[in-house]
N, C-alpha and C positions, 0 to 999 in steps of 0.2 A: 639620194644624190650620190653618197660615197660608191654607192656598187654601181652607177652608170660608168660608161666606156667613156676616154677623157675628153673624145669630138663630143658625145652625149653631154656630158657634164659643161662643156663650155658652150655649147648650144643654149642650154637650158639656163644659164649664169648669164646669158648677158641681159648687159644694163640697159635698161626701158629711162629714153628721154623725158622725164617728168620730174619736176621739183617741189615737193611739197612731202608734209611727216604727216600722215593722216592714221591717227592709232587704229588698233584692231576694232573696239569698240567705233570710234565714228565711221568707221568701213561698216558694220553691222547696220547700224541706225540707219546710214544713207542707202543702202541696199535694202533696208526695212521698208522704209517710206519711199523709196522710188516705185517701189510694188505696193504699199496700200493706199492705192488712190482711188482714182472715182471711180474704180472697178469694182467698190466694196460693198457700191450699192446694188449692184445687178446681179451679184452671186444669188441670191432669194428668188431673182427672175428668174437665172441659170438653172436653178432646181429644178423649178418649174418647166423650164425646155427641155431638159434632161428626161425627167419623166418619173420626178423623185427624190428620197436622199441618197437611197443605193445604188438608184446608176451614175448621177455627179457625184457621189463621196468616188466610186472604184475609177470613174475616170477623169476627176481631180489628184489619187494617189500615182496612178500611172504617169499622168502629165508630171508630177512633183519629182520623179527619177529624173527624166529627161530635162527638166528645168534646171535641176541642180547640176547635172552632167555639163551642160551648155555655159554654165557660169564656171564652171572648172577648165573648161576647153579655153574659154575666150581668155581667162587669168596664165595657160602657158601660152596660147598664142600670142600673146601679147610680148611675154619675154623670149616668145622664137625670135620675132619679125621685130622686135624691137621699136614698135610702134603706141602711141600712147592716147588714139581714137581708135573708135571701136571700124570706123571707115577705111584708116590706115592698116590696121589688123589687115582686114578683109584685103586690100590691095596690095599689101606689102607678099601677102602670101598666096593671092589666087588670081594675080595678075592687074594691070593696072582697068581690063575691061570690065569685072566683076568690082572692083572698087567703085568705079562711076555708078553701078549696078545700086551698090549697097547705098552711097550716098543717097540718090535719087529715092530710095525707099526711106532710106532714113529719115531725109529732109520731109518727105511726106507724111510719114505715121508721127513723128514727131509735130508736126503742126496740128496735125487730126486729135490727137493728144494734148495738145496744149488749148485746141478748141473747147474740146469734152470737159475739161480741167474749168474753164471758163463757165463755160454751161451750167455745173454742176455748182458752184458757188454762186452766177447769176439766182437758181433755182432756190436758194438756200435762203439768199437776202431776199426773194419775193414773198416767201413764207413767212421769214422773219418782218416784213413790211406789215403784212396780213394781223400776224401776232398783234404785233404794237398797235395797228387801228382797225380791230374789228369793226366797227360802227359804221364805217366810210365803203360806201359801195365800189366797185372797181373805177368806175365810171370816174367819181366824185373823190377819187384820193389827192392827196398832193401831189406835185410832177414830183418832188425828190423823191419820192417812193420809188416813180419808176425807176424799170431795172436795168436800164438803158444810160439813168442816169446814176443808181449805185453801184452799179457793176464797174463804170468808167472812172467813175472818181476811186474806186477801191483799188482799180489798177494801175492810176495813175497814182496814187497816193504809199501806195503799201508793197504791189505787186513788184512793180518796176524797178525801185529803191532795191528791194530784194536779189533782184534776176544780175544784178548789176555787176556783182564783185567777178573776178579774172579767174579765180580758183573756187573748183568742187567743193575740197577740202572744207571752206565757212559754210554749208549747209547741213553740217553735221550738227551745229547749234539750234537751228529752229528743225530739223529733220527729228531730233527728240519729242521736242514739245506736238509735230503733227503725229509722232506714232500713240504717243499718249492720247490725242485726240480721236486717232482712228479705234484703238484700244476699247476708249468710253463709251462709241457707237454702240461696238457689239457687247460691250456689256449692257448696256440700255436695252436692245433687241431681246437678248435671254433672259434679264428680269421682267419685259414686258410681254414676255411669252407666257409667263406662270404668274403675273400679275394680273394679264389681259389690258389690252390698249384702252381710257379711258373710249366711250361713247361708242363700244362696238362688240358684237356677241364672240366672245373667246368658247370656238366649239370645236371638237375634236372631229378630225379632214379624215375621209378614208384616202390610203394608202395611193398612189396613184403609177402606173405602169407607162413604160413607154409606149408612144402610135404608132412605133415603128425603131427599127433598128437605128435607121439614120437620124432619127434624133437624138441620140444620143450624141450624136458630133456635133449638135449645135450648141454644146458646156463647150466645146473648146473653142471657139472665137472669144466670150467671156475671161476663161481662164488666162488666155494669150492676153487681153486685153486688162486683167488684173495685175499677174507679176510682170508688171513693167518695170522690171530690174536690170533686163541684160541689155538695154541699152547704154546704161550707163554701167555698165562691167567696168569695162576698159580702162576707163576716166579714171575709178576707184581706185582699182588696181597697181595703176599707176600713181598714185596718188599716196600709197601704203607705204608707210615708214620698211616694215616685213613684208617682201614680196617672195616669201618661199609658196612654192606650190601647196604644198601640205598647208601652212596658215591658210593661204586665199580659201581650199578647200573647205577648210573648219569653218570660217567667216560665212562663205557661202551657202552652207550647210545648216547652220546658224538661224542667218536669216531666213531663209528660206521656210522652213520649219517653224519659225516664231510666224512670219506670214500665214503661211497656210492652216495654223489654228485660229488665226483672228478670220481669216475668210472663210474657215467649216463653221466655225459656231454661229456668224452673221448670217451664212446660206441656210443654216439646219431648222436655226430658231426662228428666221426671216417669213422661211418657207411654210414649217410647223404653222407658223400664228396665222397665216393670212391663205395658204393654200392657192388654189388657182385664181384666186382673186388677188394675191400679190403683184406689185406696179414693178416698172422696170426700173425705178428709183424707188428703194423700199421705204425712203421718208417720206411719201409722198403718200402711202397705203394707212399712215397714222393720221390721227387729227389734228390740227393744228394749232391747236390752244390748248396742247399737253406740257406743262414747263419743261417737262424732264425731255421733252424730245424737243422741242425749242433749243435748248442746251444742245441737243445732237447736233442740232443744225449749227449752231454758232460754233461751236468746235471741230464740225468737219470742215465746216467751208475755211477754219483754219488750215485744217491741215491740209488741205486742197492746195492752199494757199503758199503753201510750204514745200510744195514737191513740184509745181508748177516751174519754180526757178531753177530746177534740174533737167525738166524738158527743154527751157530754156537755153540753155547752157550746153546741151549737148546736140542740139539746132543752129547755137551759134557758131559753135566750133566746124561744121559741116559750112558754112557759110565763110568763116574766117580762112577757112583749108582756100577756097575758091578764092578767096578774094587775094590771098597771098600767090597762086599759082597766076591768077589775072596779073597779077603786077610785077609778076619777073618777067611774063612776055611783053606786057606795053611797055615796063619804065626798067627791065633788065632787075639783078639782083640786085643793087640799092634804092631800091621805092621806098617814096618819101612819105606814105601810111603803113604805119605796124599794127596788122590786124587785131594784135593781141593788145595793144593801145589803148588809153581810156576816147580818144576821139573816134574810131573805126567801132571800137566795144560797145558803145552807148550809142553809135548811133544804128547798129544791126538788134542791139535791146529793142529801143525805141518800135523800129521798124516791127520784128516781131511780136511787139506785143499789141503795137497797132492790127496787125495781120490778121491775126488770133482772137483781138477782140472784136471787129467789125464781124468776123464769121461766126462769134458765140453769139452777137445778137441779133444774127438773121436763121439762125437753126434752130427750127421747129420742135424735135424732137429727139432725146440724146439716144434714144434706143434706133433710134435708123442708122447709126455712125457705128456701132459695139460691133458690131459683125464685119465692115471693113478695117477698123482697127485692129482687131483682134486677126484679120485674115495677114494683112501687112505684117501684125506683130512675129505670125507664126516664121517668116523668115527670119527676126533674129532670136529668135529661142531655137528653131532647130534647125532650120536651113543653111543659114552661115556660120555658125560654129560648125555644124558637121562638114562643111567645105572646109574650115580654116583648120580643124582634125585633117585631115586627108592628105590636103597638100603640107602641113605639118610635119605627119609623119613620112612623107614620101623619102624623108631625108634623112631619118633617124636610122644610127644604129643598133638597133633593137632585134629583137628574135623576132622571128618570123610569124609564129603563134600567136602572140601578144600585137603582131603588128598588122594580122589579119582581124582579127578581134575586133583592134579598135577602127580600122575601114569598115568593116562590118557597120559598128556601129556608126560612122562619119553617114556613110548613103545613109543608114536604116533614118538615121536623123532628118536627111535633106529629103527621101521623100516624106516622113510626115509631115515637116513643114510645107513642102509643095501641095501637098493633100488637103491640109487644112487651109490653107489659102484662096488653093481653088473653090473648095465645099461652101466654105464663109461666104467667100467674094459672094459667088452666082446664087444663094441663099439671101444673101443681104438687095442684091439688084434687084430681085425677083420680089424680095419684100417692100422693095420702094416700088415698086412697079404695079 
């Protein structure tokens, strides 16, 4: 910062509207766990689409530059443009048409996400159902088993209460307890890899190659759909007691890297144990009256449980943007709801987690969603940071070298998220079809 030009340095100093001291550590954890979510169970499938560990390990390591780059870009864009959503970013600096853009996708993968998120704990307590009364045939269980009816009372009860509070910053409390729970999965996977799963032949897989070149782009809707971090960049960011670019850096770097060893060793040992016979939800490939993976379950569908009110939260805020711009045109700049209010707050909770739960329990299967998630996701990992790089630097006083570099890198970004979006998408269609 001392050797930038003093337009540079005052660029790069101003103050991001957001009030709250959110330490270096709770920015870690919350950016930890906004990425180890229900993604962690289909890295083991991802292997398997890939065409192994050596083509998803090399094109898990490539995606991990560019993830990390995308979380550094969104942390100055945010103190360019002086904006404190990741929507606002996007608008503040690549027009107010590309804002409606970003919202409209946002609002979308965000809900698709907070579906999955549902899903994947519905899936958890049915197991868990199973566990507790093996003896009772499907048919002949109790109604509170079903999962229709634990799913609803867990959301009403647990979920909701959670999603509630006005600021990021309190999910850095239970965002611990779920990295710890996502943590014990994949330790559970690698001991049960050299343990072998109770009730099933632990036999050594030959090696397996890709069918073709192009599948190996089907690990990147997965991956996209794993580090679900940079949507809530923004929020964090602005949230940080230290908002120097070098810190955010470190933090994101941080994280980042604590992620993508808990999702190599889940994918490696996942895939190892169970080979092409691996499920797209790797609990689901074990037996069900194993304690120690009973335990997996009960503690992911916490942590599930725990990064959900962050989808939440940054769904809302896209919602409260609207509802604020609605109300200076009907009722002018003094309207009599304040979006940010516990009356307007609770009741766009409510609404979304009604939304979210009616769609978790009419979805079939969570593997037909991964591939347009993950297509959606690739917009904001590369597509719109490398816009919000571009028009960033259009402005900077900076050398010339350095300032073609990083346009270099802005496009190289924005087509591979176009690339992967389109690949996904018409991949994903084609497999519902």
């Amino acid at each position: 910062m001392e050797g930038q030009a003093p337009g540079n340095r005052e660029l790069l100093e101003k103050p991001v509207t957001a009030s709250s001291g959110l330490s270096s550590l709770g920015a870690v954890f919350i950016l930890l766990k906004s990425a180890l979510g229900a993604g962690l169970l289909n890295f083991p499938w991802a292997f398997l689409k890939a065409g192994g560990v050596l083509p998803a390990f090399l094109v898990e390591l490539v995606s991990l530059v560019f993830l990390i780059s995308g979380l550094v870009i969104l942390g100055y864009a945010a103190s360019v443009s002086g904006q404190a959503t990741y929507q606002g970013v996007v608008g503040g600096l690549c027009g107010p048409a590309m804002g409606k853009l970003c919202e409209a996708c946002f609002i979308v993968n965000l809900l698709m996400i907070s579906v999955a998120f549902l899903r994947v704990i519905g899936d958890q307590l049915e197991k868990l159902c199973d566990f507790l009364l093996p003896s009772a045939p499907p048919a002949l269980q109790p109604w509170y088993t079903d999962q229709r009816f634990t799913l609803t009372l867990l959301s009403m009860l647990v979920i909701l209460p959670l999603s509630s509070p006005r600021e990021i910053g309190v999910q850095k409390y239970t965002s611990i307890l779920g990295t710890l729970a996502a943590c014990y999965l994949a330790l559970v996977i690698m001991v049960q890899y050299y343990l072998g799963p109770p009730g099933l032949m632990h036999e050594t897989r030959p090696a397996l190659s890709p069918s073709s070149w192009t599948s190996i782009f089907s690990v990147f809707p997965t991956i996209c759909f794993g580090f679900q971090c940079h949507e809530a960049a923004v929020s964090i960011y602005c949230s940080m007691q230290n908002r120097s670019l070098s810190h955010w850096a470190l933090v994101s770097v941080l994280s980042l890297l604590a992620c993508c060893l808990v999702y190599s060793l889940t994918g490696v040992y996942g895939f190892l144990t169970f080979g092409t016979e691996v499920s797209a939800d790797i609990l689901m490939s074990y037996p069900g009256n194993d304690g120690v993976i009973i335990v997996a379950r009960v503690l992911f569908a916490v942590s599930i449980v725990t990064v959900y009110p962050i989808a939440l939260f940054l769904g809302r805020s896209v919602m409260q943007d609207f509802w604020r711009r609605s109300c200076c045109q009907a009722c002018g700049p003094r309207a009599l709801a304040d979006p940010s209010g516990l009356a307007v707050r609770m009741l766009l909770t409510v609404l979304w987690v009604t939304v979210t739960l009616a769609m978790a329990l009419f979805l079939p299967d969570l593997s037909e969603i991964i591939g347009i998630i993950g297509g959606i996701s690739s917009f904001f990992i590369f597509t719109f940071p490398g816009l919000c790089l571009v028009c960033a630097i259009s402005t900077e006083p900076i050398g010339p070298r350095v300032k073609c570099c990083l346009e270099v890198w802005g496009v190289l970004s924005v087509l591979i998220g176009t690339f992967i979006f389109g690949q996904s998408t018409v991949a994903a269609v084609l497999e519902l079809l």
